[in-house]
C-alpha positions as CSV (number, residue, x, y, z in Angstrom):
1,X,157.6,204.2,22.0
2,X,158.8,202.4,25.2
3,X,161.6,200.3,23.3
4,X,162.5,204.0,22.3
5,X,163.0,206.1,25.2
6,X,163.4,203.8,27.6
7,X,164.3,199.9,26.5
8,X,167.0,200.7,24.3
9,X,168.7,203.1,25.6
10,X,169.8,201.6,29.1
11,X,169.9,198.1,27.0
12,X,172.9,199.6,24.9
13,X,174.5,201.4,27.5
14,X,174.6,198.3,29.6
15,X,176.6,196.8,26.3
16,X,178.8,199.5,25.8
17,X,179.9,200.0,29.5
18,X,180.6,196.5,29.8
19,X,183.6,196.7,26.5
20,X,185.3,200.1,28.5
21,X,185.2,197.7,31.8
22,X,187.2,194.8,30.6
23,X,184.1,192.9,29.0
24,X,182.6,192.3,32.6
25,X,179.1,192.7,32.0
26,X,178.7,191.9,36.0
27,X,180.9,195.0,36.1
28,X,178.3,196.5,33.8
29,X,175.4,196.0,35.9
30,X,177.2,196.9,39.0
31,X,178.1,200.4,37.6
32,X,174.6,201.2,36.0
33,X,172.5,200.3,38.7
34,X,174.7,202.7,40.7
35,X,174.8,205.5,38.5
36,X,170.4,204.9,38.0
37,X,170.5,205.3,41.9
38,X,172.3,208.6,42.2
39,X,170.4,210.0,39.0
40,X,167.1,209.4,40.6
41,X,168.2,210.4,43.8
42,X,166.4,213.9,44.3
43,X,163.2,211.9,43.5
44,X,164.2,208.9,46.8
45,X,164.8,211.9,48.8
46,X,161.4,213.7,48.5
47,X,159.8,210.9,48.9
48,X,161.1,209.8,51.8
49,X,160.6,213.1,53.4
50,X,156.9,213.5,52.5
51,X,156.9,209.8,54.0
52,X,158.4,210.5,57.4
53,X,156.4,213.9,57.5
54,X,153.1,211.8,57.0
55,X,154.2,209.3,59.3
56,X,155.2,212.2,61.8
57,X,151.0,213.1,61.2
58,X,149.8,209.9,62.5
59,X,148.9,210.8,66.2
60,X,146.6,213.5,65.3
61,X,144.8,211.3,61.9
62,X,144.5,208.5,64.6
63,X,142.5,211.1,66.7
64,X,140.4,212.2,63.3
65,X,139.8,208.2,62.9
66,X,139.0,207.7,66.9
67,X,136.0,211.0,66.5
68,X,134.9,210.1,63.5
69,X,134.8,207.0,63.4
70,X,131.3,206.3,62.2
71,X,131.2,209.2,60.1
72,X,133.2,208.6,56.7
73,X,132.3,211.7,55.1
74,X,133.1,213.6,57.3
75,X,136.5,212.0,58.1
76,X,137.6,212.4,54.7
77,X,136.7,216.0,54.8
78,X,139.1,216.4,58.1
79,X,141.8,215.0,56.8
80,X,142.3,216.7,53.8
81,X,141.6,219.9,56.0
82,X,144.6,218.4,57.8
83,X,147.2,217.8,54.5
84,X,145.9,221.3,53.7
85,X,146.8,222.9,57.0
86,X,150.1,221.1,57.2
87,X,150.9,222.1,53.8
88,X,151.5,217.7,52.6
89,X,149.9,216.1,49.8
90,X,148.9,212.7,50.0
91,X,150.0,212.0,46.9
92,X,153.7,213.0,47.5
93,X,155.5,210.2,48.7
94,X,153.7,208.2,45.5
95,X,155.2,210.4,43.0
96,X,158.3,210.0,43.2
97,X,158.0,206.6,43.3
98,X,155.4,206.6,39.7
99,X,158.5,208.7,38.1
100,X,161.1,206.2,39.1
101,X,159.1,203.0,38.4
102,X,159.7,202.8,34.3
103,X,163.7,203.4,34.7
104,X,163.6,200.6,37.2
105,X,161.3,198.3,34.6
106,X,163.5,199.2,31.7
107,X,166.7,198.6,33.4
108,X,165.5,195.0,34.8
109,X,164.0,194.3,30.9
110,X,167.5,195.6,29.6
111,X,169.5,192.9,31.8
112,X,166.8,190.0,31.1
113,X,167.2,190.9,27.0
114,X,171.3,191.4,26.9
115,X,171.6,187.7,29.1
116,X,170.2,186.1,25.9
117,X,171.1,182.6,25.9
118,X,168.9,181.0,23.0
119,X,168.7,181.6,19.2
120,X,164.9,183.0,19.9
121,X,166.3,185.5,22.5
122,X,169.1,186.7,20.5
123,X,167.1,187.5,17.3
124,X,165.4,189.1,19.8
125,X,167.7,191.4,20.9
126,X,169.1,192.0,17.5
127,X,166.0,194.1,16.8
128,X,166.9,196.4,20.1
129,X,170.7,197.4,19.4
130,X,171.6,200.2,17.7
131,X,174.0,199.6,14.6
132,X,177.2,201.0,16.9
133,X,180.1,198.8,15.9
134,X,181.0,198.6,19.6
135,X,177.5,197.3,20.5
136,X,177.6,194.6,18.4
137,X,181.2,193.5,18.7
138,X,179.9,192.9,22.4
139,X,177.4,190.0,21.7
140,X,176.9,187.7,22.7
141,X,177.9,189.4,26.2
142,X,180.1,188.0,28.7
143,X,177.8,186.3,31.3
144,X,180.8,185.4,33.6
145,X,180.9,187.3,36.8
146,X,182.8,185.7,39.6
147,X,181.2,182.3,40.3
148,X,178.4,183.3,38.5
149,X,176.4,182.8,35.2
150,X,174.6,185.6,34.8
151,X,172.3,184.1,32.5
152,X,171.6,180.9,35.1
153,X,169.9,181.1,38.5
154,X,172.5,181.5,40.9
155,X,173.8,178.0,41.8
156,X,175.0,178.2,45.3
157,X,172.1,180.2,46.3
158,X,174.1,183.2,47.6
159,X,172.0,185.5,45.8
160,X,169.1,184.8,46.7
161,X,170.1,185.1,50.2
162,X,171.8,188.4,49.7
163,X,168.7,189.2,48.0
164,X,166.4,188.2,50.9
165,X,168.7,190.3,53.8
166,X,169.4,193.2,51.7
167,X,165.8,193.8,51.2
168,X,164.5,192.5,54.8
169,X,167.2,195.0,56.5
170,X,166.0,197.9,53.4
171,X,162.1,197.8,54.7
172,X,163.0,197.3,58.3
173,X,164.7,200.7,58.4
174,X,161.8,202.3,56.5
175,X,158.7,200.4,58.6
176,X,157.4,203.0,61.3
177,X,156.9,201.6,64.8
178,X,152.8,201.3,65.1
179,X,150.9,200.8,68.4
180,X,147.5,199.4,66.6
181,X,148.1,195.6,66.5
182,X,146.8,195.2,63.1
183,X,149.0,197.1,61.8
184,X,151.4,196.2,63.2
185,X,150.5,192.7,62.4
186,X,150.6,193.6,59.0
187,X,153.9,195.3,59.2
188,X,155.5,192.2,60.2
189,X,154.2,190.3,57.4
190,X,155.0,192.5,54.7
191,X,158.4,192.4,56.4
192,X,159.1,188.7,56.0
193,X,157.3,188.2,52.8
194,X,158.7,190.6,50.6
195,X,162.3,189.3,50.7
196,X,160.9,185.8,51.2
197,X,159.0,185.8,47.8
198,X,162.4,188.0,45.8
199,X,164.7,185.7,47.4
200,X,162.5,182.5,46.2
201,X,162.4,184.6,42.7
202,X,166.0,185.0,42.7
203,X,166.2,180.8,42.7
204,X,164.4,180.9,39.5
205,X,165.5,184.0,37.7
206,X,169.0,184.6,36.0
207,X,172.0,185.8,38.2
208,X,172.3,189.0,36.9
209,X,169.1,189.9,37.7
210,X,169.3,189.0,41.3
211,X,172.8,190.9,40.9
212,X,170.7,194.1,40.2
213,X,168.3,193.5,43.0
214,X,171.2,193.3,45.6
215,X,172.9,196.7,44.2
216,X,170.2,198.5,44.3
217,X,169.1,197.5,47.9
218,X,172.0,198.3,49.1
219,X,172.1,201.5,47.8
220,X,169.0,202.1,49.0
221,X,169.7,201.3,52.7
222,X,172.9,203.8,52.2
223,X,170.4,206.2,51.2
224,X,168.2,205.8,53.8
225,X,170.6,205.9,56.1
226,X,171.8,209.3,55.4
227,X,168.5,210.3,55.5
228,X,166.8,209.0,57.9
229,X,169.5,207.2,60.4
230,X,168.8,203.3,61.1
231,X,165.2,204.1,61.7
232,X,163.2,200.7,62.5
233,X,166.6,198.6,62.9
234,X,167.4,200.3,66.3
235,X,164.7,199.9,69.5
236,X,162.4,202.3,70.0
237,X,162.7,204.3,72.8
238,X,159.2,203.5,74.7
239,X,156.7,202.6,72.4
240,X,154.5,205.3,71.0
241,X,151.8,205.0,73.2
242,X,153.3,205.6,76.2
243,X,154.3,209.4,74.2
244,X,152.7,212.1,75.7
245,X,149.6,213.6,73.6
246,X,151.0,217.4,74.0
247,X,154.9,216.0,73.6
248,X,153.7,213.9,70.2
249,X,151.9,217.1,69.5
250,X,155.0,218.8,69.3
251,X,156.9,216.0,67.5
252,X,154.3,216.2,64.9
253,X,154.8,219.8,64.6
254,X,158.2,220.2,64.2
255,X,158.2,217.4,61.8
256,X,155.9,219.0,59.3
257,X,157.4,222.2,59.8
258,X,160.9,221.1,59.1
259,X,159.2,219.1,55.7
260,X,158.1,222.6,54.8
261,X,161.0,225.0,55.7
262,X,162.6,225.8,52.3
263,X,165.6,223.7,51.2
């Protein structure tokens, strides 16, 4: 079922766009990973409000957490009395993300399966193309992209790097600022070693996977952008504890109201 709907498809459309764009399968990957962004776009946007509008709620949960503090139960029930009253679900910004997760997994399996390189991998793939004369006119596909193999790891480690920064500069702009030092201990370590461990993944990995990571973070910090604004990459203007409680009161407000206002 999943080779069906979802494998096959964006495996054959990666073959066919690359014959219409001068046999460039780089090209191919470029374009698709582009055109999955925009398609799944509505889904980015709503979750990235329902995150800033849970993140514009964290004064008054911090104040749940500081009174209740040795009272679970009743914890919990506050702050679903608070989603409730602010009209959020908690399980909003995750939604989103749940829909968009198989395109993403089929589109990196499609890229891994078309960059077949041995006799095992290719009768492999034979079993996933459609019996389009285009399609298989294309294979084996053209793994040549710039200085790249598509098929190898990335020889001059530009990629990875690319990978690293793209994705270090992506989560920096979506990382609230945090006053609890735990937190924000473990902010900075997510930071670092999430690019850290795709980059080293990228040394390892054929080219045109990294390719796809580097597209698709960079589409993602344009997106952001235009949502959001730089967020984290730009200082703070004083640090969140030094906000008054009626002024982040406010903030808070007018951030959950304008989540709920009617597009």
């Amino acid at each position: 079922m999943w080779d069906v709907i979802a494998l096959k498809p964006l495996l054959n459309g990666l073959i066919v766009l690359s014959q219409y764009l001068w046999n460039n399968f780089g090209l191919s990957i470029v374009l698709l990973t582009v055109v999955v962004r925009l398609v799944t776009l509505p889904l980015t946007v709503k979750q990235t409000r329902a995150t800033k509008a849970i993140q514009a709620m964290q004064p008054k949960m911090e104040e749940l957490k500081r009174k209740y503090a040795r009272d679970q139960q009743t914890l919990s029930r506050e702050m679903m009395k608070l989603y409730r009253e602010s009209g959020m679900n908690p399980m909003g910004c995750l939604f989103p993300m749940l829909i968009q997760l198989p395109i993403w997994i089929a589109l990196y399996q499609s890229i891994i399966r078309a960059l077949a390189a041995t006799p095992e991998s290719l009768l492999d793939l034979s079993q996933l193309l459609y019996s389009w004369p285009i399609v298989h006119q294309a294979i084996p596909v053209n793994a040549h992209f710039l200085w790249l193999d598509l098929a190898q790891p990335d020889r001059f480690i530009a990629l990875p790097i690319l990978v690293g920064a793209s994705m270090w500069v992506m989560q920096k702009m979506v990382t609230p600022p945090v006053v609890d030092p735990r937190q924000q201990s473990t902010n900075t370590m997510m930071l670092w070693m999430m690019p850290a461990m795709f980059a080293l993944i990228s040394l390892q990995f054929p080219s045109g996977l990294a390719l796809y990571w580097v597209i698709s973070n960079v589409m993602g910090i344009i997106i952001q952008y235009f949502i959001t604004g730089w967020g984290g990459l730009l200082p703070q203007r004083g640090a969140t504890a030094a906000v008054a409680p009626g002024k982040a009161k406010s903030a808070t407000n007018k951030q959950i109201a304008k989540h709920k206002r009617p597009k």
